[in-house]
Structures are given as C-alpha cells and as structure tokens.
Backbone as ProteinMPNN parsed JSONL, in Angstrom:
{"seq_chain_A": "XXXXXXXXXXXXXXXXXXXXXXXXXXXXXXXXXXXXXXXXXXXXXXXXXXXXXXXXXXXXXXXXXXXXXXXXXXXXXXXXXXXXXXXXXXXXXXXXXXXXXXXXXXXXXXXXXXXXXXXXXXXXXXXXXXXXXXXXXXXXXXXXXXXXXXXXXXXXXXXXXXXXXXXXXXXXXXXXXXXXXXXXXXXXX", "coords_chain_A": {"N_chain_A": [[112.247, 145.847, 129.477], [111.123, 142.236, 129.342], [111.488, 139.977, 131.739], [111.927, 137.05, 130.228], [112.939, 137.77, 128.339], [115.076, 138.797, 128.757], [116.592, 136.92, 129.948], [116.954, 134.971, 127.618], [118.583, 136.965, 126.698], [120.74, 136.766, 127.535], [121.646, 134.643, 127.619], [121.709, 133.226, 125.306], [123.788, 135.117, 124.743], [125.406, 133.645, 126.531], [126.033, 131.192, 125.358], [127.388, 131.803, 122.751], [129.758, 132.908, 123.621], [130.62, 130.672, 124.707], [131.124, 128.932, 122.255], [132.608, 130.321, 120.748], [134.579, 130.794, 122.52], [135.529, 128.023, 122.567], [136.597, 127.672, 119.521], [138.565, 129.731, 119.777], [140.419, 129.092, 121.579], [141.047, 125.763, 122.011], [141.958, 124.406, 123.724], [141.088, 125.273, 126.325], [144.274, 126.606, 127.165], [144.664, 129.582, 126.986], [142.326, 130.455, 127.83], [140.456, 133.112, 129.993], [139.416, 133.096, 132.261], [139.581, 132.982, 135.585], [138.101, 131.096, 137.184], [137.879, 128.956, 135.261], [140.378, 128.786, 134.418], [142.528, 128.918, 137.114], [141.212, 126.457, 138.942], [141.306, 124.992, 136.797], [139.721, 123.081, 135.042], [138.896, 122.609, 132.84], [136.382, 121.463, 129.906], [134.274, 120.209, 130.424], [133.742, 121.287, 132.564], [134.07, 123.939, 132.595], [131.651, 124.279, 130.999], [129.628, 123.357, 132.448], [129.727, 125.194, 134.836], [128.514, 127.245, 133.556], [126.351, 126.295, 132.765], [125.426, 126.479, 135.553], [125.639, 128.815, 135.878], [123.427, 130.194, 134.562], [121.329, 128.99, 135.236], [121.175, 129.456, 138.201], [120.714, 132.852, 137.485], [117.877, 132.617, 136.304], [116.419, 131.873, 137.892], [117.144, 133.398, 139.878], [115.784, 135.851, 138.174], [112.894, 134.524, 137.449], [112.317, 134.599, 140.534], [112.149, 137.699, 141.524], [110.813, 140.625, 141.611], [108.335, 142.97, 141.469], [106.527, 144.128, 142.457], [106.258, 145.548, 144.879], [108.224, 147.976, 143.93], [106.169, 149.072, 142.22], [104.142, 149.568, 144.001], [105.391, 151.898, 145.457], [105.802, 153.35, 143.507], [102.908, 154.333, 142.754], [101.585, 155.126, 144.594], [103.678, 157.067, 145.758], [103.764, 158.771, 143.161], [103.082, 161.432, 142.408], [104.93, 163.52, 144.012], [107.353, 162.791, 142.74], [109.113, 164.44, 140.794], [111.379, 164.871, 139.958], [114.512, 163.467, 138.858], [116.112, 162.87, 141.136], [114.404, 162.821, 142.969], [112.776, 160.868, 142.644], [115.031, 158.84, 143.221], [115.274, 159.182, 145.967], [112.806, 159.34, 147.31], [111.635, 156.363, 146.359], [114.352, 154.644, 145.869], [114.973, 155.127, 148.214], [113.334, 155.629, 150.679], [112.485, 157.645, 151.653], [110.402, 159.969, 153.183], [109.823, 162.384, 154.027], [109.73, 165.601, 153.009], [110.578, 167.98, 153.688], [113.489, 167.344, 154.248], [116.732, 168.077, 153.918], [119.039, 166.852, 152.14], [121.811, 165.92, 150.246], [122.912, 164.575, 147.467], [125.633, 162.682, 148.299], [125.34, 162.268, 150.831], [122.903, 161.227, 150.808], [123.37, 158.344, 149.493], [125.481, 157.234, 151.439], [124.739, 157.504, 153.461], [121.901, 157.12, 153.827], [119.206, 154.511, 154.341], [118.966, 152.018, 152.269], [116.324, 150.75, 150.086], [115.818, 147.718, 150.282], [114.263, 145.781, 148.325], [113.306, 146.998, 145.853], [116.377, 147.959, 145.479], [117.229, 145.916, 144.84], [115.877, 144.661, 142.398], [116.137, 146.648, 140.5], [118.974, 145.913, 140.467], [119.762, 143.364, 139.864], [118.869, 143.392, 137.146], [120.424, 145.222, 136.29], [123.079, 143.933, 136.604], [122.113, 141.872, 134.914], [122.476, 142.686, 132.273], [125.085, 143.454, 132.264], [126.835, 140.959, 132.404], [125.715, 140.422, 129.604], [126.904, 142.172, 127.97], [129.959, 141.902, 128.903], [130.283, 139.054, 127.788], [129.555, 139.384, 125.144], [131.893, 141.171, 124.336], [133.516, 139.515, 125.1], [133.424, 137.442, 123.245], [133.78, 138.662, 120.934], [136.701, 139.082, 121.269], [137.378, 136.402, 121.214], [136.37, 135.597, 118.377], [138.299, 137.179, 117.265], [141.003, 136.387, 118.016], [140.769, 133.722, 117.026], [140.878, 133.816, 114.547], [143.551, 135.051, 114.503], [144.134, 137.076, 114.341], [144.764, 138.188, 117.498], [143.481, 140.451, 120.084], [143.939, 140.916, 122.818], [145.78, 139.338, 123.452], [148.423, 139.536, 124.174], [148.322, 140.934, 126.732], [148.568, 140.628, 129.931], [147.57, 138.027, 132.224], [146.927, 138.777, 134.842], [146.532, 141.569, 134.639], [144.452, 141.696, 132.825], [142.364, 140.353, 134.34], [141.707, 142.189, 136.137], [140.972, 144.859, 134.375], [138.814, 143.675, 133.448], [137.333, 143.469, 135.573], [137.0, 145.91, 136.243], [135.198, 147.22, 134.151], [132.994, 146.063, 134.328], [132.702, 146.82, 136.918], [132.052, 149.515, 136.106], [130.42, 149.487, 133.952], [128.388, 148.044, 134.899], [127.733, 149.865, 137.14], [127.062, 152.378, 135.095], [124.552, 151.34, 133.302], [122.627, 150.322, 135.905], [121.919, 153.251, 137.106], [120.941, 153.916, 134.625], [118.678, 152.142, 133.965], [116.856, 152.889, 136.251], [116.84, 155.606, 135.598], [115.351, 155.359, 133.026], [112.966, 154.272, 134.028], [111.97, 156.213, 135.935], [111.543, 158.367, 133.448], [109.41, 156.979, 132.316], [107.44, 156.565, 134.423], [107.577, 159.554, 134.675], [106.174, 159.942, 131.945], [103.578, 159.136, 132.056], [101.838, 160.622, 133.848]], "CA_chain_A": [[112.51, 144.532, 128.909], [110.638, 141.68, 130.181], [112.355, 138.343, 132.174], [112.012, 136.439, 130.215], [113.684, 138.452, 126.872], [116.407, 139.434, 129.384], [117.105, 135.516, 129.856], [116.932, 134.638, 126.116], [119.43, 137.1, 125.584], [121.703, 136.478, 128.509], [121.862, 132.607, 127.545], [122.44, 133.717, 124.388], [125.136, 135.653, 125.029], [126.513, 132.723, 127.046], [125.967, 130.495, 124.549], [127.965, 132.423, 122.197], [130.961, 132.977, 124.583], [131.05, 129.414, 124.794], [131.053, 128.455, 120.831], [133.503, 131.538, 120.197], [136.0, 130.377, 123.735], [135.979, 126.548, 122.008], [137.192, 127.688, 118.518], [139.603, 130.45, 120.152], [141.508, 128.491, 122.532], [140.703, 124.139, 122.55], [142.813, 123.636, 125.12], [141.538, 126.28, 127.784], [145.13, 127.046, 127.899], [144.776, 130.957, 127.041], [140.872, 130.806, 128.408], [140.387, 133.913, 131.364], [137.964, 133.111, 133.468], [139.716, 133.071, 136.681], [137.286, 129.773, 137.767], [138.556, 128.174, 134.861], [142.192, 129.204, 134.444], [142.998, 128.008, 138.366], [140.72, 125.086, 138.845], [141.913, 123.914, 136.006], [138.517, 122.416, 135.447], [138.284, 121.464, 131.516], [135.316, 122.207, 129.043], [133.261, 119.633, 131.146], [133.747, 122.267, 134.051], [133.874, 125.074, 131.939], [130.415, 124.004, 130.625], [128.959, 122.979, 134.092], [129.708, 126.079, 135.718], [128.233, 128.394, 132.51], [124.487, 125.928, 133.062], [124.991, 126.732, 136.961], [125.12, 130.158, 136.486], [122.566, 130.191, 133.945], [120.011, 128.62, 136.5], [120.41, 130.844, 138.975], [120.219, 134.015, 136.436], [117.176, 132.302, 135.53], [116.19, 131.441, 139.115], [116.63, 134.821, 140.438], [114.987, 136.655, 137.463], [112.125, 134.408, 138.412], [111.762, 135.278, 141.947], [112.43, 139.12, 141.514], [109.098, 140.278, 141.811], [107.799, 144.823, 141.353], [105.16, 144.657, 143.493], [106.895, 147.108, 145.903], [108.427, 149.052, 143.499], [105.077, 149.297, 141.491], [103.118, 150.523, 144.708], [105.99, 152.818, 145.188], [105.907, 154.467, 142.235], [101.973, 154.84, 142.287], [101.348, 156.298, 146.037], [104.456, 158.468, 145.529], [103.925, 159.653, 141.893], [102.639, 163.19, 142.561], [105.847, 163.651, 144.785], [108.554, 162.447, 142.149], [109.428, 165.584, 140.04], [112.873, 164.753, 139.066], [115.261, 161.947, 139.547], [116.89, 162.697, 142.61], [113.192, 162.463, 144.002], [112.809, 159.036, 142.56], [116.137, 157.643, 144.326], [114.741, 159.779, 147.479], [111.444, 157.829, 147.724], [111.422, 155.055, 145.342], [115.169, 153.646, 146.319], [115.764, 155.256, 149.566], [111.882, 155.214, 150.905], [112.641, 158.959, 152.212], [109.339, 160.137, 152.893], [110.395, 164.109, 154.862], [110.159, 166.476, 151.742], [111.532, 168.735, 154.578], [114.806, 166.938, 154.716], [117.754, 168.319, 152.966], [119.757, 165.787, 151.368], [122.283, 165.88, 149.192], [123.391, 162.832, 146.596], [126.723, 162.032, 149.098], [124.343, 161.436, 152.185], [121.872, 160.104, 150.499], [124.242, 157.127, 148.756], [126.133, 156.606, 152.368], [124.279, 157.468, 155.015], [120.036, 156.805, 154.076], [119.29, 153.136, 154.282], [118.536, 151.785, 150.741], [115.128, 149.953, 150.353], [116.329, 146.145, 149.329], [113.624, 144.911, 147.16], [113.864, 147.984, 144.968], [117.584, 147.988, 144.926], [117.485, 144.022, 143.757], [114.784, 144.407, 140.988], [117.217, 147.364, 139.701], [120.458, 145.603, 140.562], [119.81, 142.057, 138.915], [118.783, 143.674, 135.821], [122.011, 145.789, 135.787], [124.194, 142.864, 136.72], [122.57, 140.54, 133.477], [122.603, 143.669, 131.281], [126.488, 143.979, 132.747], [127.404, 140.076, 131.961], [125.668, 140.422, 128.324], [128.271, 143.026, 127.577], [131.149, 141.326, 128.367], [130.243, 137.792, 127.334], [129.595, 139.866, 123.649], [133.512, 141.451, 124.001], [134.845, 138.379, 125.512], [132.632, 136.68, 122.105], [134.507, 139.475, 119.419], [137.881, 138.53, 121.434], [137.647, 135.087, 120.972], [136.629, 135.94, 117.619], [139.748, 137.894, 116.589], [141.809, 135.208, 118.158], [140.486, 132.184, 116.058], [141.296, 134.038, 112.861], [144.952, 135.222, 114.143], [144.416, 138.556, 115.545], [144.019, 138.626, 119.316], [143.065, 141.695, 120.791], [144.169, 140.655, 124.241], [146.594, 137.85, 123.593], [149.522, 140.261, 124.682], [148.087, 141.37, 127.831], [148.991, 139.791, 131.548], [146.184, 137.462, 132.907], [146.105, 139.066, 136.034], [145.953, 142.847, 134.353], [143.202, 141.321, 132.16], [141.347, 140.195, 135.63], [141.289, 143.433, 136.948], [140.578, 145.393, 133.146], [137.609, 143.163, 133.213], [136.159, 143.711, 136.737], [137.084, 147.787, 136.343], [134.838, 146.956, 132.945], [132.451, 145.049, 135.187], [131.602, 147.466, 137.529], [131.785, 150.725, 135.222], [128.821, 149.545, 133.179], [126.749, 147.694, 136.23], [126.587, 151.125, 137.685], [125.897, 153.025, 134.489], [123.477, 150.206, 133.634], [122.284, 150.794, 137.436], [121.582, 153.975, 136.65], [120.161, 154.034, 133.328], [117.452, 151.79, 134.333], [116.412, 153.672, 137.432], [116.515, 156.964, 134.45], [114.472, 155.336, 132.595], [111.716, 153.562, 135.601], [111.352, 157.501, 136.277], [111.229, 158.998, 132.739], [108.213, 156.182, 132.204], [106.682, 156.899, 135.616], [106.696, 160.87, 134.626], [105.347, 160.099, 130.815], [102.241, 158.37, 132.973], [101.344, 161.358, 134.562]], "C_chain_A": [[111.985, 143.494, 129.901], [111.879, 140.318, 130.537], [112.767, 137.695, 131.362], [112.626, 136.103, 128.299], [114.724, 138.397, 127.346], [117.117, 137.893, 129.322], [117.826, 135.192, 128.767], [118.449, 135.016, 126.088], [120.884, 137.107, 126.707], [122.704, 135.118, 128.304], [122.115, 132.832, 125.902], [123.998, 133.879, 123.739], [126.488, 134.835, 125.624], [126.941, 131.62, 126.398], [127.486, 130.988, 123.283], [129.17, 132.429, 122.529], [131.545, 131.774, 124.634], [131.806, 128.918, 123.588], [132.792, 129.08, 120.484], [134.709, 130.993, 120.749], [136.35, 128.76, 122.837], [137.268, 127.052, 120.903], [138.561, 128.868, 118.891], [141.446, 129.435, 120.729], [140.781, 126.602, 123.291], [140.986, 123.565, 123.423], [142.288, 124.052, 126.435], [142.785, 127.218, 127.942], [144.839, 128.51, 127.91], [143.296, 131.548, 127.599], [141.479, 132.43, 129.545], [139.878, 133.948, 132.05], [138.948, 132.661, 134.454], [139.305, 131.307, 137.167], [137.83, 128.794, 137.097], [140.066, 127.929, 134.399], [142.997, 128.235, 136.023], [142.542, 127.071, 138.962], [140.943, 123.966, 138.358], [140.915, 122.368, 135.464], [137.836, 121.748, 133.937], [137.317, 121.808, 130.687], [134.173, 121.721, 129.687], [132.892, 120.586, 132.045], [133.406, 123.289, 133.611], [132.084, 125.399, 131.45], [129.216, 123.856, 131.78], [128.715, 123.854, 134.642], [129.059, 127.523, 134.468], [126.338, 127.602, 132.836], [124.289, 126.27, 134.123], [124.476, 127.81, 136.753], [124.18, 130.603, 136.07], [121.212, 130.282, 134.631], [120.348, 129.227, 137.267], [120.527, 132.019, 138.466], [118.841, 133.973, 136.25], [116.047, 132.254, 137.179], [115.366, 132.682, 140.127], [115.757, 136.303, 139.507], [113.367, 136.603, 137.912], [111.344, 135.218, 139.767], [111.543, 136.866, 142.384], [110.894, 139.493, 141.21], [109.164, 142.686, 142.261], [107.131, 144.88, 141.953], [105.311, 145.998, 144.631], [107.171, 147.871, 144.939], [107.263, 149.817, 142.64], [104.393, 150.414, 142.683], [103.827, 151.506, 144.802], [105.567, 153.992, 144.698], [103.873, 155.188, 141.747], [101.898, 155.574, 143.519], [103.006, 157.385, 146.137], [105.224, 159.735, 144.204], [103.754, 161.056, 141.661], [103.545, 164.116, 143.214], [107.232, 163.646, 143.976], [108.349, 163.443, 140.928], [110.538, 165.573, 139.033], [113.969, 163.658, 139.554], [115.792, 161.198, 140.086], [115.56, 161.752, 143.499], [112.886, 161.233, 143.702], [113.662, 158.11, 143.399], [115.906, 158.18, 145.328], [113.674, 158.758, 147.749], [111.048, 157.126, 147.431], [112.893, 154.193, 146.235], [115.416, 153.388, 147.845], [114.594, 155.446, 151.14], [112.227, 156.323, 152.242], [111.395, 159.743, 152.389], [108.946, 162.091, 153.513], [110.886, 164.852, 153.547], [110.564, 167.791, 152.172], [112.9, 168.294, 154.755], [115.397, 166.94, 154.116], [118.421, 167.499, 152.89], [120.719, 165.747, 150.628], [122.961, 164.637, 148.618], [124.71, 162.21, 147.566], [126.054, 161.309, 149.78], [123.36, 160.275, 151.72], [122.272, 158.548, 149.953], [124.968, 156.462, 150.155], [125.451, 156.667, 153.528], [122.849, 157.041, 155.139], [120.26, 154.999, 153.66], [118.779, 152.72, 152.899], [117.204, 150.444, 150.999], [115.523, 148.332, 148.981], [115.861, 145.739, 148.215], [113.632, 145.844, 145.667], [114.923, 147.889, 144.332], [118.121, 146.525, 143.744], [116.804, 143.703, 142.575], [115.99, 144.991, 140.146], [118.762, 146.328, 139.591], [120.538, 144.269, 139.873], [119.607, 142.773, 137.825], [120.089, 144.334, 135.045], [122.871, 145.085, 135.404], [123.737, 141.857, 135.142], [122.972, 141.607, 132.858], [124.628, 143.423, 130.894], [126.998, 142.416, 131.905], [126.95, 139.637, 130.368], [126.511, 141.281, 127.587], [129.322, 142.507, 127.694], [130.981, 140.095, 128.049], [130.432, 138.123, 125.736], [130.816, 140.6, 123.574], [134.055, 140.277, 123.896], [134.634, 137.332, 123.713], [133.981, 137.046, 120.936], [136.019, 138.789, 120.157], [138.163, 137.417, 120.917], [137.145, 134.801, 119.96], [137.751, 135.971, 116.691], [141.265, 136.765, 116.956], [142.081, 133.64, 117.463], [141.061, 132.471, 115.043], [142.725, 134.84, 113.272], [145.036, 136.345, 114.314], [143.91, 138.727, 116.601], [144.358, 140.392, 119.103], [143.969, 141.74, 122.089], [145.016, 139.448, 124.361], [147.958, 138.57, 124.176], [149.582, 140.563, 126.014], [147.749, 140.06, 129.229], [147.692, 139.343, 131.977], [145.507, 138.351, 133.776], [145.584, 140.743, 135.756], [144.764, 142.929, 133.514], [141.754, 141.338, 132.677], [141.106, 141.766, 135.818], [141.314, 144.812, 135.776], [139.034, 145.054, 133.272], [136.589, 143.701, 134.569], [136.307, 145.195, 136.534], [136.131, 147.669, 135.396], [133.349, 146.555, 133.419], [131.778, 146.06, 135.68], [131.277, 148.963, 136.814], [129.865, 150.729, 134.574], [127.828, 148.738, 133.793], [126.253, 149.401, 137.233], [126.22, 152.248, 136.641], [124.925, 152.125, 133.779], [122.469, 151.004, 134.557], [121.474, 151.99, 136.888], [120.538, 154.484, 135.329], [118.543, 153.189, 133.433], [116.299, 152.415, 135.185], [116.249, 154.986, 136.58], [115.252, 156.497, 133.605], [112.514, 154.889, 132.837], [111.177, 155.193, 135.643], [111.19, 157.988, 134.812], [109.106, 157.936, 132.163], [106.71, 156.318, 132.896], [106.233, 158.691, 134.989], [105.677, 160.988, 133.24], [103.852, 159.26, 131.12], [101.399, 159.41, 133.743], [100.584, 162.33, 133.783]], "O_chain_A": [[112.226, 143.633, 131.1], [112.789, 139.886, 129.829], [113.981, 137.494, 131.393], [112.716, 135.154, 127.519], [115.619, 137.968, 126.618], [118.145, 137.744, 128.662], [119.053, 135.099, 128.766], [119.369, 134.268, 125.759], [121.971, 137.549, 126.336], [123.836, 134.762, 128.629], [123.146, 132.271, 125.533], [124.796, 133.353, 122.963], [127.702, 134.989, 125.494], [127.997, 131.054, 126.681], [128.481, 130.268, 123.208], [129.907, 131.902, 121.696], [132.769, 131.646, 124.618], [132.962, 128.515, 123.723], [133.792, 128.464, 120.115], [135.695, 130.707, 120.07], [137.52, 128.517, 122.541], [138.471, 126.947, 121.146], [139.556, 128.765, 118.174], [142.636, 129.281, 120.456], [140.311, 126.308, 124.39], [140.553, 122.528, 123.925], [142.685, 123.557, 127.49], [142.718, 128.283, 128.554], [144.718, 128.875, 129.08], [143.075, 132.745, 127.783], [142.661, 132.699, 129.758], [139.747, 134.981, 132.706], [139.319, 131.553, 134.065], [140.169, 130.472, 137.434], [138.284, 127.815, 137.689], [140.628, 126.874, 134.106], [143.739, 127.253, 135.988], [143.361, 126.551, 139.72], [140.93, 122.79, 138.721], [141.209, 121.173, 135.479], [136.922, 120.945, 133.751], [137.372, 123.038, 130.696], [133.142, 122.393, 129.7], [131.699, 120.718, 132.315], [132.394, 123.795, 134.097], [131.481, 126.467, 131.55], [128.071, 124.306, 131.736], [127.602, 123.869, 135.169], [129.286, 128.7, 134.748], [125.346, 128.294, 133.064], [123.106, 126.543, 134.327], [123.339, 128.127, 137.1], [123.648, 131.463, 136.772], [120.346, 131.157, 134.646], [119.549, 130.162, 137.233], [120.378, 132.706, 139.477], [118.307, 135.059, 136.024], [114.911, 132.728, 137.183], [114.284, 132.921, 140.663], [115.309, 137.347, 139.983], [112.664, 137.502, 138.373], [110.387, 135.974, 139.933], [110.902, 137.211, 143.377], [110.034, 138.78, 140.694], [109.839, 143.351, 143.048], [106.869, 146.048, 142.243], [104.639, 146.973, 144.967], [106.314, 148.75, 144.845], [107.377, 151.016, 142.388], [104.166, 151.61, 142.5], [103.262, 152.47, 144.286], [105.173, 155.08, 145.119], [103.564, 156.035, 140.909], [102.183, 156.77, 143.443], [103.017, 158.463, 146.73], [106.091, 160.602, 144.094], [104.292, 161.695, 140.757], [103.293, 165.32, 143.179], [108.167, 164.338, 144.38], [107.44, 163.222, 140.127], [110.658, 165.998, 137.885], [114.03, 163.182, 140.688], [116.049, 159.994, 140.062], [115.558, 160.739, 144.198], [112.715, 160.453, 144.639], [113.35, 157.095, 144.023], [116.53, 157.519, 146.158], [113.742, 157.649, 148.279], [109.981, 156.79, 147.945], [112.67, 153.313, 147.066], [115.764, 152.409, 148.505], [114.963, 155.402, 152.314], [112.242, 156.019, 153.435], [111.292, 160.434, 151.376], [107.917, 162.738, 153.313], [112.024, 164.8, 153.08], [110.867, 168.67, 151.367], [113.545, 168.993, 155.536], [115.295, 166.031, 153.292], [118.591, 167.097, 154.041], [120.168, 165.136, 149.712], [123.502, 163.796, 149.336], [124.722, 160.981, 147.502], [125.955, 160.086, 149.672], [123.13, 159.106, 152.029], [121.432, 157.652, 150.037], [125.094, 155.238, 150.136], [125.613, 155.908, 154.483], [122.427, 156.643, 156.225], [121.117, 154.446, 152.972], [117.907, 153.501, 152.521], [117.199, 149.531, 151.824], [115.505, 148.081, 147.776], [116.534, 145.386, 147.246], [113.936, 145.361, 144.576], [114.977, 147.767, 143.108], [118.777, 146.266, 142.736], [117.028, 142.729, 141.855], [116.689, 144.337, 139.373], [119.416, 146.192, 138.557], [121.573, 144.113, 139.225], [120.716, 142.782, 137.291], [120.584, 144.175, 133.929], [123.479, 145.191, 134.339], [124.562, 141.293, 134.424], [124.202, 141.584, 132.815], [125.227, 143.294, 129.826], [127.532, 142.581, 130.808], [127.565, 138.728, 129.811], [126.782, 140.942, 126.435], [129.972, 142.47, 126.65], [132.157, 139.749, 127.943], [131.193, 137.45, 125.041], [130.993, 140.814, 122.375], [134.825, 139.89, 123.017], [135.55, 136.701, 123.185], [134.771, 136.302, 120.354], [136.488, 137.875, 119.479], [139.136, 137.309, 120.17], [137.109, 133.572, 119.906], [138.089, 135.231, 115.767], [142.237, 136.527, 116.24], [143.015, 132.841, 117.4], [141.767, 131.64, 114.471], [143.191, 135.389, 112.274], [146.172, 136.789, 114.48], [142.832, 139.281, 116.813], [145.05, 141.131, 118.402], [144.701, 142.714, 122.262], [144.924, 138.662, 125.303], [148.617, 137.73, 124.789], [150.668, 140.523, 126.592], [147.013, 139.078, 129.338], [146.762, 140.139, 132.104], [144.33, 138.709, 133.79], [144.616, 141.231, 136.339], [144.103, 143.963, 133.417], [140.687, 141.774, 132.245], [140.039, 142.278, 135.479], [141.686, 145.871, 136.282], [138.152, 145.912, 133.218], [135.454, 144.174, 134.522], [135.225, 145.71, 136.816], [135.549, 148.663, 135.83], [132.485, 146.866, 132.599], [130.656, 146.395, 135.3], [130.186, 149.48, 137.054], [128.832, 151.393, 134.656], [126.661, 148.666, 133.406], [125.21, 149.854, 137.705], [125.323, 153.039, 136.934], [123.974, 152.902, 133.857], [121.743, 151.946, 134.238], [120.437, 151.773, 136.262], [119.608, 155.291, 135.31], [117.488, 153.659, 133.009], [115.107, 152.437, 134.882], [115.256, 155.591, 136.984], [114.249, 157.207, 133.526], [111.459, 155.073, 132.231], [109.991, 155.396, 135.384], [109.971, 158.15, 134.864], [108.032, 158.421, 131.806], [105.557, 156.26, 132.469], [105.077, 159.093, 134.857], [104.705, 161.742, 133.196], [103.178, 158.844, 130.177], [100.328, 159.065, 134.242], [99.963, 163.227, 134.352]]}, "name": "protein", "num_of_chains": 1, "seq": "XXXXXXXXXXXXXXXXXXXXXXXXXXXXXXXXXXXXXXXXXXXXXXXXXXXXXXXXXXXXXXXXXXXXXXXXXXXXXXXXXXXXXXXXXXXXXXXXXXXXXXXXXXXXXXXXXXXXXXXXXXXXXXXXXXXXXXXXXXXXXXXXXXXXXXXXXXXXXXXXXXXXXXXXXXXXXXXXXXXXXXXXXXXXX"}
C-alpha cells in the first residue's frame, strides 16, 4: 500500500471517529481518549489534537524513505530462503550464515537495523490506529442509537482493553507486513 493511500485512509478513519464521537457523546462527557477525558480540553481541543496528529502521520509517512530496505532486499536476495532469514538480514543486518541464532536471541540480544524497523513500524502503527479509530467509529455508533457496547465498562479498564488492543494488532500488523515484504521479495526471484 502506497503513502499516500495509507494517509487517505488513516484521515479517513479519523475523520469518521470524529463525526461518529460528536453524535455519540456532545458533551465529551463519556468521550475516552485519555488526552481528552483529563485535559478536559473540549471539541476545539479534541479537534486540534486529531489535525496535530494527522500532520505528523502525514509528516512521518513523508520522510520514511526504502532505500535501505530496497538495497537490502536486492544484495541479500539469494540468501533469504525463509522468513527467519529475512528478519536475520533484512531487520537484524546479520550477515554470519555460520551463526546459530535462535528467534529469543535474535529479538533481545542482535541489534535491530533502525531504518528498516521504522519503514515496518510506522506502517504497523497507522494500520494499528485505523483499526481502532473504525471500533471506536462502530462504538460510537451503537451508542448514538441506544446500544453502547462499552458504556458499562470502567474508563480506566477501557484504557488498558484498548492499549492491550493496541499493541496485539501493531505487532501482528508488524509482522504481517514484514510476511508479506518477504513473500513479494521470494515471488521476484
């Protein structure tokens, strides 16, 4: 998916969240956003801080830049077999096809190659906030018309539902991208 689709549908998505959070809850009072729940910051704020994050989404999509992971993947295509060997010398720029490894070490102990990890890891992270902006959307949904979903449940067990929610599908995301970077790379060969 290119930048500048991923944007579209990010802003979209936030767009949406927005429209959906108005007609849910006018007041804010039952909003969840954390930023705007204890700030206490209004729709002006609420709105302000949804264009910030927008621009830099938009900012850092921008600047994110394959050139490394491109050469990567061409001077060590004859080498990448299977998809360990991709996060061996694509993420983890392991270049000793003598050096036993196994997925623990390799995740805590080999140094991870940044620009790689940040091409993959922004894409995860919008992927990650177009998913829940499109729950938080159906919530605030089901709430306008008189059936919450989540109108029962404790703010703060909500907070920490959402980030468990959060990082679940940024690292299979994570993953799935980096599955599919290598199934692409081997249908090239």
């Amino acid at each position: 998916m290119n930048k500048v689709t991923l944007f579209l549908f990010f802003l979209s998505a936030r767009i949406v969240d927005i429209v959906t959070t108005y007609f849910a809850t006018p007041d804010l009072k039952t909003e969840t956003s954390p930023l705007v729940r204890v700030l206490n910051m209004g729709w002006i704020g609420f709105i302000v801080i949804n264009i910030f994050f927008a621009i830099i989404v938009l900012l850092l999509l921008i600047y994110s830049r394959q050139d490394k992971l491109i050469y990567l993947e061409q001077t060590e295509k004859k080498s990448i077999l299977r998809l360990f060997d991709y996060f061996r010398n694509i993420l983890f720029n392991i270049k000793d096809k003598n050096k036993k490894i196994d997925t623990i070490s390799l995740l805590l102990k080999e140094k991870i190659n940044i620009s790689v990890f940040f091409y993959f890891a922004l894409r995860a992270l919008i992927v990650t906030m177009i998913f829940i902006s499109i729950l938080l959307s159906i919530n605030n949904v089901l709430v306008s018309i008189g059936k919450p979903l989540l109108a029962n449940v404790n703010h703060s067990l909500l907070s920490n539902i959402q980030f468990l929610v959060i990082v679940i599908v940024f690292i299979y995301t994570f993953f799935m991208l980096v599955k599919n970077r290598f199934s692409k790379l081997h249908r090239e060969k």
